[in-house]
Structure formats: structure tokens, C-alpha cells
N, C-alpha and C positions, 0 to 999 in steps of 0.2 A: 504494500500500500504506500503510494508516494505520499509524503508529507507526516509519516507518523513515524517516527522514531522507534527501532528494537530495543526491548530491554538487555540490558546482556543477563546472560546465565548466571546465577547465583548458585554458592555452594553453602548447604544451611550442612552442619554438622549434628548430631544426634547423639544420643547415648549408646543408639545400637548400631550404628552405622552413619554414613552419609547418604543426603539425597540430592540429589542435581533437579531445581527445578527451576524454569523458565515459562514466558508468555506460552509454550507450543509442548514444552517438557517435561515430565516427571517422571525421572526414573531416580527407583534405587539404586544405590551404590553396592557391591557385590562386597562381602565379607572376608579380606584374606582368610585362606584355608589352605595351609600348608598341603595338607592330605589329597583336597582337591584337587588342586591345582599347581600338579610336581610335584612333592614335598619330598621327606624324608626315605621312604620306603623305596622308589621308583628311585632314586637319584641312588643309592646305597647298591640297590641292583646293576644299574648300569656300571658306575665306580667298580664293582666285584667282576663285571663281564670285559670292562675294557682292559683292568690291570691284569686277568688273568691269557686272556690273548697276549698279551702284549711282553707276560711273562714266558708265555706256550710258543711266541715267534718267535724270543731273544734264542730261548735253549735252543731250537728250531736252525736261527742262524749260526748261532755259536758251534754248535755240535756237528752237524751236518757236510759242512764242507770240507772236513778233515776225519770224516768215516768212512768207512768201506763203500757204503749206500753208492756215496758220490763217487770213487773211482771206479765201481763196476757198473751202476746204473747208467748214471748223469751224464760221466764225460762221453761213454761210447755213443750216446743217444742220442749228445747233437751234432748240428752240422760240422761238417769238416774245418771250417775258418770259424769255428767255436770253441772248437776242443781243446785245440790249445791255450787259449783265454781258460778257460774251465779247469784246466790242469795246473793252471800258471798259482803258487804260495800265495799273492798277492791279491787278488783276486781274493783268493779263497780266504786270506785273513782281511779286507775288504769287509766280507763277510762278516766274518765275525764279530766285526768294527759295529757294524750295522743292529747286531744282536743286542751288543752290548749295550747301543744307542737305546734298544728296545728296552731295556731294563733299566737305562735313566731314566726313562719317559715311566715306566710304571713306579717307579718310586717316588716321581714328580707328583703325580697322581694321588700315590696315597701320600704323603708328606701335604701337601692342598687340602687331602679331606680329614686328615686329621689337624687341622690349623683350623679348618671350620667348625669343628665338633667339639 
């Protein structure tokens, strides 16, 4: 409507909540709820599923490249201008480099969530 002025939106505060209301609006304000919405349980699970991955890929890299697995499987298996790469120490401790990274990152991890708790 030209000529009349909007109210703006007021925020009235409450004992049980807030409510947003305006000339066209009134809604309630939604109640943090941890449980809800993320909280505790769900975050606790994920935190358990990523550090154990991430502990299950370090040994994974770590182990792997300097087992038997890897010179009778791995290196016969790929291509020809591979193998060499694949046989090569450096590489292979590369490797394990990579593992080990994997095990900073899970102790980063829990070190975080124990600094939250």
C-alpha cells in the first residue's frame, strides 16, 4: 500500500520462548533442543565412525605397503610403467607417511571432542 509505512518486526521475549511478531507475522520461536536438532548422541556416533576409519586406513597405509599382500598381489597386477613406481621404498614409505597423517587427523579429532566435553 503506497503511503503507509511497515512496521518492522518486533522480537517480544517470553519466559518460555520467543515470538517474532509483526503487522502480517506471528510465529513462535522454536526451542533449542540439543536432542533435536544434532545434539549429543548423533555427533558422539559420527566422532566414533570417523576416528575409527581413519584409524582402520592409517594401519591400512602403514602396514600394507611393506607386506607380502603388496609384492605378490599389487605390484604384479598393475600396468607395466606402474610397477616399478609400486616396487620403488619411497613410494611405499610415501605410504606410510600418508597413514601416519591418518592417525594425526584421528587424534585431532578426538583431542576436539574431548576439549568440548
Amino acid at each position: 500500500m503506497p503511503g503507509r509505512a511497515a512496521r518492522p518486526v518486533q522480537l517480544r521475549l517470553a519466559t518460555r520462548g520467543a515470538q517474532l511478531s509483526g503487522p502480517w507475522v506471528a510465529l513462535p520461536a522454536l526451542a533449542y533442543n540439543p536432542l533435536v536438532l544434532g545434539g549429543t548422541p548423533l555427533r558422539a556416533t559420527l566422532l566414533l565412525v570417523v576416528v575409527v576409519y581413519l584409524i582402520a586406513a592409517g594401519w591400512f597405509l602403514v602396514l600394507a605397503p611393506w607386506s607380502r599382500f603388496w609384492a605378490v598381489r599389487v605390484v604384479p597386477a598393475a600396468p607395466f610403467w606402474l610397477m616399478t613406481w609400486l616396487d620403488d621404498p619411497s613410494l611405499r614409505g610415501a605410504l606410510s607417511g600418508f597413514g601416519i597423517v591418518h592417525f594425526a587427523a584421528a587424534w585431532g579429532w578426538l583431542d576436539r571432542a574431548a576439549r568440548k566435553a
